[in-house]
N, CA, C and O atoms as a Tinker XYZ file with bonds, in Angstrom:
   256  protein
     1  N     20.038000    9.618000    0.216000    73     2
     2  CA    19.650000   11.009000    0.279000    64     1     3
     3  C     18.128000   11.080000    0.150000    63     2     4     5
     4  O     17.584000   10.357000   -0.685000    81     3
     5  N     17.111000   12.226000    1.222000    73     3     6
     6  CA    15.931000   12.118000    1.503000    64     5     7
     7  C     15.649000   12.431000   -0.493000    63     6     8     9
     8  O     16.707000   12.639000   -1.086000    81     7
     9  N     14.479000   12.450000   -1.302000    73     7    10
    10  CA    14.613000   12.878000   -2.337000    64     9    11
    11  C     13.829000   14.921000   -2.130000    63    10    12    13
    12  O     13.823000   15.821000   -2.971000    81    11
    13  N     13.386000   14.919000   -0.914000    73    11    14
    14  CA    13.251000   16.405000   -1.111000    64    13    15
    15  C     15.029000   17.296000   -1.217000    63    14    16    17
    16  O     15.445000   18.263000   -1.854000    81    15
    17  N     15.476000   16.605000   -0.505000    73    15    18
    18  CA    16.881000   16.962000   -0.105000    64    17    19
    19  C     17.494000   16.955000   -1.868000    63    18    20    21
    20  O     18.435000   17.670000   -2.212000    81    19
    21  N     17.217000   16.601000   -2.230000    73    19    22
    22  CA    17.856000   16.073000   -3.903000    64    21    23
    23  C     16.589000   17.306000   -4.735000    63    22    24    25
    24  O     17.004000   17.504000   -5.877000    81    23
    25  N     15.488000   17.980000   -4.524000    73    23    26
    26  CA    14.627000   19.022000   -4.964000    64    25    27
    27  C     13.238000   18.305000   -5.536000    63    26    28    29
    28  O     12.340000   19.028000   -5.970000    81    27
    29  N     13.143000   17.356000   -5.526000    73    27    30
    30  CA    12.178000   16.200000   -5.591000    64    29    31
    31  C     11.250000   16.382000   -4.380000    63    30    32    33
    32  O     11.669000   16.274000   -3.228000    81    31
    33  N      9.960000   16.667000   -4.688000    73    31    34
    34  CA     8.542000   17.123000   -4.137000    64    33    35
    35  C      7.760000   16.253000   -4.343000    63    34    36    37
    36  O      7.623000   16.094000   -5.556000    81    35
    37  N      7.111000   15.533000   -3.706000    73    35    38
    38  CA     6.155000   14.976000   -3.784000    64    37    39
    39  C      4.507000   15.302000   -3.379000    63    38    40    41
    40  O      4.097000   15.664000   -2.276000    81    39
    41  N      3.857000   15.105000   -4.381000    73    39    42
    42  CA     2.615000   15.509000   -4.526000    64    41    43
    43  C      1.588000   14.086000   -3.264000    63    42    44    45
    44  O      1.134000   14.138000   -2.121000    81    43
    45  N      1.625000   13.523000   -3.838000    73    43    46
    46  CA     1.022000   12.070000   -3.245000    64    45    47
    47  C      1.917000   10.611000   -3.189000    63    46    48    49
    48  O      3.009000   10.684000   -3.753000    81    47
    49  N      1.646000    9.578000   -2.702000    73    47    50
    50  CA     2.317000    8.522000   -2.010000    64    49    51
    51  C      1.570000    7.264000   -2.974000    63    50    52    53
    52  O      1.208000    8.271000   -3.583000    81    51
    53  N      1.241000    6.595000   -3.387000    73    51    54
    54  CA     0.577000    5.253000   -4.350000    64    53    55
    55  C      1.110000    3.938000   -3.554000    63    54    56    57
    56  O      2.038000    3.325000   -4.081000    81    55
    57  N      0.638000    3.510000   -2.445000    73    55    58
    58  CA     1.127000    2.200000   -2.327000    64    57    59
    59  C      0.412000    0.869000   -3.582000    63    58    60    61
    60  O      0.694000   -0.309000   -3.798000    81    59
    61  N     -0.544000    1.791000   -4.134000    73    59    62
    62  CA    -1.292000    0.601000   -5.109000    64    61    63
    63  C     -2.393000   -0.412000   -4.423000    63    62    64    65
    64  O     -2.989000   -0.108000   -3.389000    81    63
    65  N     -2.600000   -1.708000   -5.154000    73    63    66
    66  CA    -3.481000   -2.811000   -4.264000    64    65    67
    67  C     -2.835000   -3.895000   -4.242000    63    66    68    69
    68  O     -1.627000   -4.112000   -4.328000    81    67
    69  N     -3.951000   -4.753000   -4.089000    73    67    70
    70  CA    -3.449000   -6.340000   -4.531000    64    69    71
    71  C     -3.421000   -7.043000   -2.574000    63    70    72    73
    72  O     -2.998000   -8.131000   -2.185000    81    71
    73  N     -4.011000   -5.958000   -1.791000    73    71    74
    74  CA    -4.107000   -6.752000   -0.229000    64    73    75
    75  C     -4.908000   -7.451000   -0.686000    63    74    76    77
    76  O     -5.696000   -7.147000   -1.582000    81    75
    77  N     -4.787000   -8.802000    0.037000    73    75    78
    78  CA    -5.238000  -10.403000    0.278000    64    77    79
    79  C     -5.439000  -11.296000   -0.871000    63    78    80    81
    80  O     -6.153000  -12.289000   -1.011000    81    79
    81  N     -4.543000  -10.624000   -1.737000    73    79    82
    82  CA    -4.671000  -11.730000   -3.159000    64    81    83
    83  C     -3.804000  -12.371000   -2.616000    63    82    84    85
    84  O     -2.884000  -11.816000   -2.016000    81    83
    85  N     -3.964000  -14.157000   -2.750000    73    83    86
    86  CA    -3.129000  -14.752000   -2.861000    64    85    87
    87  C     -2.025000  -15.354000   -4.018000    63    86    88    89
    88  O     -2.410000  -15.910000   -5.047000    81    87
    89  N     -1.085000  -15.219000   -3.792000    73    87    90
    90  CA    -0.469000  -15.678000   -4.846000    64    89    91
    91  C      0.557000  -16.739000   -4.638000    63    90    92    93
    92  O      1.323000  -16.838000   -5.597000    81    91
    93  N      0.733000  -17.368000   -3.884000    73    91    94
    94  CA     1.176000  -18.810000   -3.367000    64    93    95
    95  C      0.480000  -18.968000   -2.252000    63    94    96    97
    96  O     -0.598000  -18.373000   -2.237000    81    95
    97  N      0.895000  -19.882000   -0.861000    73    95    98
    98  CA     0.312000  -20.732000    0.040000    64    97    99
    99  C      0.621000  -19.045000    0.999000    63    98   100   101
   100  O      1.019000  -19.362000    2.120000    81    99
   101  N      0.549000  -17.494000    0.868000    73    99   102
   102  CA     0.918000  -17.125000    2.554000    64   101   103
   103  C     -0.290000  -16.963000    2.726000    63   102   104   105
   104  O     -1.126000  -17.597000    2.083000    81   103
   105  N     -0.596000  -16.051000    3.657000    73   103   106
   106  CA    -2.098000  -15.749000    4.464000    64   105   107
   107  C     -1.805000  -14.295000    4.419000    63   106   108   109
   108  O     -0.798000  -13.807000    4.930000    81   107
   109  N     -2.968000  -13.434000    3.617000    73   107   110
   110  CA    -2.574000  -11.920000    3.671000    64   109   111
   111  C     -2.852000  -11.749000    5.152000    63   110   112   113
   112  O     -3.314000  -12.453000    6.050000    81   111
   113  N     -2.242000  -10.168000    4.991000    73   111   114
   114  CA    -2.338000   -9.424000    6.713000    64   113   115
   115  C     -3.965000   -9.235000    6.828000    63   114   116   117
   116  O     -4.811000   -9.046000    5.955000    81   115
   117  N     -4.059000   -9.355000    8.181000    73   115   118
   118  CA    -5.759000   -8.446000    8.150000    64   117   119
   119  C     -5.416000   -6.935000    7.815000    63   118   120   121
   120  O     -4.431000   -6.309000    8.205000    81   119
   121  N     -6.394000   -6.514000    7.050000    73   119   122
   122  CA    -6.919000   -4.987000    6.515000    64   121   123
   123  C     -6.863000   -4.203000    7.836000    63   122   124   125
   124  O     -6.275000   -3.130000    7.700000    81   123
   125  N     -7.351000   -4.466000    9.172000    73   123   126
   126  CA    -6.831000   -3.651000   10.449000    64   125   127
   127  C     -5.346000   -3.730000   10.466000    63   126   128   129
   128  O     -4.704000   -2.692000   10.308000    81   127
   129  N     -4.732000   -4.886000   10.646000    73   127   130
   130  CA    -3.354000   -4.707000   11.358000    64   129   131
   131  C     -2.535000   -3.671000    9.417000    63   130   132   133
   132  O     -1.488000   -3.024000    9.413000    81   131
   133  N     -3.062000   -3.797000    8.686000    73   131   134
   134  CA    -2.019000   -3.448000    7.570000    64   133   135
   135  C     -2.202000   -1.912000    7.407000    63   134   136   137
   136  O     -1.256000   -1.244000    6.991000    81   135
   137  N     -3.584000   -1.237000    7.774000    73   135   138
   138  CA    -3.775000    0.040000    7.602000    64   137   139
   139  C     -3.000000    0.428000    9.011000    63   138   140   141
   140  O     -2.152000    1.301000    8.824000    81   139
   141  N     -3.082000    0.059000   10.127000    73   139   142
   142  CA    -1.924000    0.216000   11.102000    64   141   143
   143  C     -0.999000    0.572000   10.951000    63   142   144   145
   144  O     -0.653000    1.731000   11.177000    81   143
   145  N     -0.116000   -0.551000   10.405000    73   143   146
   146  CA     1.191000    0.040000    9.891000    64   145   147
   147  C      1.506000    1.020000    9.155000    63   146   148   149
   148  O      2.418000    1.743000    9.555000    81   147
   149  N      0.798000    1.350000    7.779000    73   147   150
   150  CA     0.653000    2.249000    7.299000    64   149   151
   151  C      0.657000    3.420000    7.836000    63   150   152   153
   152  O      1.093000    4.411000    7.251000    81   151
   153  N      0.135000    3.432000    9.099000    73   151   154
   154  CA    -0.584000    4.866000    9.408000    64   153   155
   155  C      0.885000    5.004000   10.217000    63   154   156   157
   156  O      1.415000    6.089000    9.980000    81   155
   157  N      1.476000    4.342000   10.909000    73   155   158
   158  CA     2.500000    4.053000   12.097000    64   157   159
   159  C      3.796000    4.751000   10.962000    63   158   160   161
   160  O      4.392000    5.777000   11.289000    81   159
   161  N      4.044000    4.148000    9.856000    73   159   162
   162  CA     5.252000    4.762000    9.005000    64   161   163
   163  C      5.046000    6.065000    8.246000    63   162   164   165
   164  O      5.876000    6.962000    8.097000    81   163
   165  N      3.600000    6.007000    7.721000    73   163   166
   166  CA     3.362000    7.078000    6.584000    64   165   167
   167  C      2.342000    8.188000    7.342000    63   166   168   169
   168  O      2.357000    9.341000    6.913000    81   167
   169  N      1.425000    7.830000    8.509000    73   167   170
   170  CA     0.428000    8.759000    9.241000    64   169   171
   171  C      1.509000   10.543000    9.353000    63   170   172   173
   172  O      1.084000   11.558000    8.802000    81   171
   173  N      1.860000   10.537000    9.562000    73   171   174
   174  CA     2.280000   12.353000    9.819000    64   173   175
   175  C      3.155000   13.124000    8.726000    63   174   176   177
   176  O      3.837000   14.149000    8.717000    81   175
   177  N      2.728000   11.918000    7.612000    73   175   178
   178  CA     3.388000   12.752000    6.243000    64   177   179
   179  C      2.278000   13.485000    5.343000    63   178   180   181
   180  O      1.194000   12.962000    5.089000    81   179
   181  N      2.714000   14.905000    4.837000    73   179   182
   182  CA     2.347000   15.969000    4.113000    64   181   183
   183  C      1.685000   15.722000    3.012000    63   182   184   185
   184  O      0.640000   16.288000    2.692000    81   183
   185  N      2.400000   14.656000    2.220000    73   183   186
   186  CA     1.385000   13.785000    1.543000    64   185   187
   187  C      0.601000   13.481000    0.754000    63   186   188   189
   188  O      1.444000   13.424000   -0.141000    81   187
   189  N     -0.459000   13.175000    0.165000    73   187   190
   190  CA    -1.639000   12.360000    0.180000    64   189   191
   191  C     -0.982000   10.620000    0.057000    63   190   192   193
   192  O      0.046000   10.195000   -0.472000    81   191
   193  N     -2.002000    9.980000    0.736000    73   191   194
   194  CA    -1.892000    8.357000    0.083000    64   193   195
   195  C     -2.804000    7.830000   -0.337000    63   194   196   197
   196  O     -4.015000    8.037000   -0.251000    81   195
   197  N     -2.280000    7.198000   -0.757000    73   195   198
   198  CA    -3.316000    6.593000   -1.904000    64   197   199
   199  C     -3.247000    5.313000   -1.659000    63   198   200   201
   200  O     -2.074000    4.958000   -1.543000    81   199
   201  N     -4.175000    4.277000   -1.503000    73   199   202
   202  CA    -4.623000    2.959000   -1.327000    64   201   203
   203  C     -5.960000    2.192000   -2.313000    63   202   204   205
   204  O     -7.153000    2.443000   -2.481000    81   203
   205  N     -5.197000    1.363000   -2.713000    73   203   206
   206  CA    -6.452000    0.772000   -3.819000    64   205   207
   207  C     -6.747000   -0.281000   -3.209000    63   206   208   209
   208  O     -6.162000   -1.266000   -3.660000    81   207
   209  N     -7.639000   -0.533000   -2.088000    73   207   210
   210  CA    -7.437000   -2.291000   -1.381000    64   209   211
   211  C     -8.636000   -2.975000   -2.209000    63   210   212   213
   212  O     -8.708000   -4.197000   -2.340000    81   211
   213  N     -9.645000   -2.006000   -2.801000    73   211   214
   214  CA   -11.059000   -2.631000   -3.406000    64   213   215
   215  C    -10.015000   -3.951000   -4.482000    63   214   216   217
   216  O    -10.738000   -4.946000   -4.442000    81   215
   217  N     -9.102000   -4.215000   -5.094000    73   215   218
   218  CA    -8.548000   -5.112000   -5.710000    64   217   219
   219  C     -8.465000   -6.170000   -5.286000    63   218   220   221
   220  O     -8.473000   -7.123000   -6.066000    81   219
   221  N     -8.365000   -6.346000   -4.024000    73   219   222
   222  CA    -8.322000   -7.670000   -3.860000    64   221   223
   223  C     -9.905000   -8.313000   -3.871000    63   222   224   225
   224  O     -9.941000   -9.509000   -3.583000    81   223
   225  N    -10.892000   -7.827000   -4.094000    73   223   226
   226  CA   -12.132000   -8.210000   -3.998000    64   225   227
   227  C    -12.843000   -8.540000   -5.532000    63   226   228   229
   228  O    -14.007000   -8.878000   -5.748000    81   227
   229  N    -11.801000   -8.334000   -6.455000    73   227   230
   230  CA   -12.260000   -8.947000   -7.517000    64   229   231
   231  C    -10.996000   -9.675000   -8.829000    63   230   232   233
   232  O    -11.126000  -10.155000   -9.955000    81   231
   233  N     -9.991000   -9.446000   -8.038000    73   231   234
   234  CA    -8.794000   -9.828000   -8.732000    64   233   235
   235  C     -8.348000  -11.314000   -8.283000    63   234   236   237
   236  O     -8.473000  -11.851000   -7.182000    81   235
   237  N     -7.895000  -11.711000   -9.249000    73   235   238
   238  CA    -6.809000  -13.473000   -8.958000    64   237   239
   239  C     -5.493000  -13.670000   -9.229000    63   238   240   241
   240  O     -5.093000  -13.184000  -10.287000    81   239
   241  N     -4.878000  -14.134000   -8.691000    73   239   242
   242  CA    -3.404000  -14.187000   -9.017000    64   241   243
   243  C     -3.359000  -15.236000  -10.459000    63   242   244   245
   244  O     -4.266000  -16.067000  -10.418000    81   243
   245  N     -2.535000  -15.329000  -11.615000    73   243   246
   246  CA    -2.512000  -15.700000  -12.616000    64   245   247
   247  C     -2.374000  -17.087000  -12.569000    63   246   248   249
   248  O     -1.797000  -17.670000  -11.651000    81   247
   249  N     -3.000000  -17.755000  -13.743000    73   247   250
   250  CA    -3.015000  -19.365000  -13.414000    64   249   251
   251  C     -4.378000  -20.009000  -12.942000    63   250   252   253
   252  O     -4.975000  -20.922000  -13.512000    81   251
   253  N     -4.774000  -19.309000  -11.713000    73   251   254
   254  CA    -6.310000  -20.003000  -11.341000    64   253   255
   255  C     -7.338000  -19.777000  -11.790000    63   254   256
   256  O     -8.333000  -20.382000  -11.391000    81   255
């Protein structure tokens, strides 16, 4: 069930960060092709989104 359908409103969207941290052997997406998609699933929603990508530019995955 959609959650507006259930009376649940949403103000804004939080996908969060953490693009191109690695955290085992993958290869993040490029920052073009990933805001793409984004825009392709979430672009014509009412909305706001929210994206924190500045994280991956000073963050490490745990251990290194």
């Amino acid at each position: 069930m959609p959650l507006a359908a259930g009376g649940i409103r949403l103000e804004h969207i939080d996908i969060g960060g953490g693009v191109g941290i690695r955290y085992r052997d993958e290869t993040p997406p490029p920052l073009d092709d990933y805001a793409r998609v984004l825009l392709e699933r979430l672009g014509g929603r009412a909305e706001r989104l929210i994206v924190e990508p500045g994280r991956s530019l000073v963050a490490t995955p745990a251990g290194c």
